[in-house]
C-alpha positions in Angstrom: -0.7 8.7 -14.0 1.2 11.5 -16.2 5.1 13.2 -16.1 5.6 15.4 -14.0 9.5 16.8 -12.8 9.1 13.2 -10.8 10.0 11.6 -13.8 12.8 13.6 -14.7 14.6 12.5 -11.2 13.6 9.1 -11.5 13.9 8.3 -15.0 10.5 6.5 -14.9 8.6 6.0 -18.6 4.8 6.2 -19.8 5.4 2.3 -19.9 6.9 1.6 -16.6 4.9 -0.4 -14.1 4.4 0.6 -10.6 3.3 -2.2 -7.7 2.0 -0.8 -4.7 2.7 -2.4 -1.3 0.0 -1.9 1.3 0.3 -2.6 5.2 -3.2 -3.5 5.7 -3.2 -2.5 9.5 -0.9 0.5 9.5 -3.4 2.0 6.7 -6.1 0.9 9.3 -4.5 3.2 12.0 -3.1 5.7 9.9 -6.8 6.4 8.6 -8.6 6.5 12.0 -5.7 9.0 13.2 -6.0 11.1 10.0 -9.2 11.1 8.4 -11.8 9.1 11.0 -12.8 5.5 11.4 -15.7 5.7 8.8 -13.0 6.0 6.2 -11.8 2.4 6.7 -13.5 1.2 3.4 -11.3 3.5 1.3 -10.8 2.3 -2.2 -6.8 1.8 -2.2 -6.5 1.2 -5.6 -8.2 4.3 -6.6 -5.9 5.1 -3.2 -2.2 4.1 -5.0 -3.2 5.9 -8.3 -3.8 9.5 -6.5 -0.5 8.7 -5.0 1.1 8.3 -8.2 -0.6 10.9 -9.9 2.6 13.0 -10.5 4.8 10.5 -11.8 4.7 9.0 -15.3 4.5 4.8 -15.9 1.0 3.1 -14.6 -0.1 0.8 -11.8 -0.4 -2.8 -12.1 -0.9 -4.2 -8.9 -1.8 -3.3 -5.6 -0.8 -6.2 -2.9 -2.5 -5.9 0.5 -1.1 -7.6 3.5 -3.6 -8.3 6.2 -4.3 -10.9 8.7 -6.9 -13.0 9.7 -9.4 -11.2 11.7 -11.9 -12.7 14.1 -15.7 -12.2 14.6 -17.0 -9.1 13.1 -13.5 -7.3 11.7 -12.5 -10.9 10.2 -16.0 -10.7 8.3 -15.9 -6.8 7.2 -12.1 -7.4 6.2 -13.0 -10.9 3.8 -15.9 -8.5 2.1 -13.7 -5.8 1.7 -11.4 -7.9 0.3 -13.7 -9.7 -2.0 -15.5 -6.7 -3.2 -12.3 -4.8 -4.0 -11.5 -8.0 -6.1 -15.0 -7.8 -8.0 -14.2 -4.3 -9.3 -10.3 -4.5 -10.2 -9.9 -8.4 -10.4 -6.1 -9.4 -10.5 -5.1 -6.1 -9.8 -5.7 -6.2 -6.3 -4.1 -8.8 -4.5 -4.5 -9.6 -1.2 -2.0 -11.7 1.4 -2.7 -13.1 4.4 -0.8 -13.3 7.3 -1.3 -14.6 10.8 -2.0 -13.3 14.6 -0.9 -14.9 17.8 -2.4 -14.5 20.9 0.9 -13.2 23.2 0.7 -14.3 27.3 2.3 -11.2 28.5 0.1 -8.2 27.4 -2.9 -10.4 26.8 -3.6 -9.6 23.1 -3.4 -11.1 19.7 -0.1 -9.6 17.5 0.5 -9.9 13.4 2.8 -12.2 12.6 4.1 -12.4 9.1 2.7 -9.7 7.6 5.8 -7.6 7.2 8.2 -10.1 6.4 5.4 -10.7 3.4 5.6 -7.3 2.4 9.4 -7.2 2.5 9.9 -9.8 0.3 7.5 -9.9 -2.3 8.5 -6.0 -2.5 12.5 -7.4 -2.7 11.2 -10.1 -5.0 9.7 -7.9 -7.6 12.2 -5.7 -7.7 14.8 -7.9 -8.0 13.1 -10.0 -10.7 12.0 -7.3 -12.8 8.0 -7.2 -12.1 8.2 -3.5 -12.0 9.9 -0.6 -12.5 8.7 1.4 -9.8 7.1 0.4 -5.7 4.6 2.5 -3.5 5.1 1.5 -0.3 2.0 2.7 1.8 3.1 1.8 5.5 4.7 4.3 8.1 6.3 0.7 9.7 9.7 1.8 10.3 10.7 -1.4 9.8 10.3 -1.4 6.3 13.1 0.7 5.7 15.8 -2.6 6.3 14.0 -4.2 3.6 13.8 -1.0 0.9 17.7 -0.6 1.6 18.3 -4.0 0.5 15.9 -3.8 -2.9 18.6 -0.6 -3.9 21.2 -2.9 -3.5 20.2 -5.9 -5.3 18.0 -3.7 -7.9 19.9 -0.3 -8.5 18.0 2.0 -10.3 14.6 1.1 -9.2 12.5 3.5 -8.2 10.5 3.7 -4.2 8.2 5.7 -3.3 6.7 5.8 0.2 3.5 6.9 1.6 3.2 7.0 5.3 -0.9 6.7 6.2 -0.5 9.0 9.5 0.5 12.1 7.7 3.8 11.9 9.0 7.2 11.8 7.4 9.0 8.9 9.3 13.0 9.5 9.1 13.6 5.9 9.1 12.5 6.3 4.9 14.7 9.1 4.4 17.6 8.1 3.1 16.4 4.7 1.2 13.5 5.5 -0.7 12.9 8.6 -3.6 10.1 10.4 -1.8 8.2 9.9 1.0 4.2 11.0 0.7 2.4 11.9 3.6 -1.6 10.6 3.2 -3.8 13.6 4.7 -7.7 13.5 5.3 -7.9 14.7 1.9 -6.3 12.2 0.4 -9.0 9.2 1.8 -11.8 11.5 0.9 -10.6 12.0 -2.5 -10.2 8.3 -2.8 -13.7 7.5 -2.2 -15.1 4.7 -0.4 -15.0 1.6 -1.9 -19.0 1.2 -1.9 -19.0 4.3 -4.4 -16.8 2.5 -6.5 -18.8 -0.8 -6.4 -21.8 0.8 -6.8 -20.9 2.7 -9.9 -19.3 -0.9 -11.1 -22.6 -3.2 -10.8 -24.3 0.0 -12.8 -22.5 -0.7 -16.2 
């Protein structure tokens, strides 16, 4: 990441320390909308740093919240997982959350995943782990949670990138920008098997 005029408004440093907040299966929808399903294996910490590419400080951490997948998905999601580990180790950290099969519509829901994100993205804040947050989710939802960081951590700065390519209003007021993620963006990013590959070749 570099300045830019983003770090005149938010008074962010070449030392300040970004964590970026990923809602794994809002990313997952946001990408099949935007960009196609074959896209699903983007590399989201090469992801984060395109986002970020305009403000000055660096990114330490990328925190994915997921949950546990069954059959097929649940395998592809643990080798995602595992090779996005191999390449940036303690960088990426995943968190798992849970689904729960619901009587009335017949179909499994997440449970846990955003009350995860919300506070280990209040947490750090508050506790000085960084500077600076990417939220990538277009979860409304969210916003309760980034109002609350401002309060408790004033002067923090929150960025948020919404995976459908849309702008949601709910993020207006509470957070410094708000990115949208075009097809460009996830192709730009590269798969994650370019990045592995070129990592098992040094």
């Amino acid at each position: 990441m570099h300045s830019s005029s983003a770090e005149a408004t938010t008074g962010l440093g070449r030392d300040s320390r970004w964590i970026a907040y990923i809602d794994a299966s809002n990313l997952y929808y946001g990408i099949c909308e935007t960009a196609g399903a074959r896209f699903w294996r983007v590399d989201v910490v090469r992801m984060c740093d395109q986002l970020l590419k305009g403000y000055a400080g660096k990114l330490i951490k990328v925190k994915y919240f997921t949950t546990a997948l069954s059959g097929q998905a649940g395998a592809d999601q643990k080798q995602f997982e595992q090779d996005t580990i191999s390449v940036y180790g303690r960088q990426f950290q995943p968190f798992m959350g849970q689904t729960k099969y619901d009587d009335k519509t017949g179909s499994f829901k997440e449970k846990q995943v955003d009350v995860r994100l919300a506070a280990q993205l209040v947490g750090d804040l508050c506790t000085r782990e960084c500077e600076a947050a990417l939220v990538v989710s277009s979860d409304a939802d969210l916003a309760a949670a980034i109002r609350e960081a401002r309060w408790y951590a004033p002067g923090k700065t929150i960025v948020a990138a919404h995976p459908d390519g849309v702008r949601s209003g709910a993020y207006t007021e509470v957070v410094d920008e708000a990115i949208p993620i075009d097809r460009g963006l996830y192709s730009n990013a590269a798969r994650l098997d370019f990045t592995l590959e070129k990592f098992r070749k040094k």
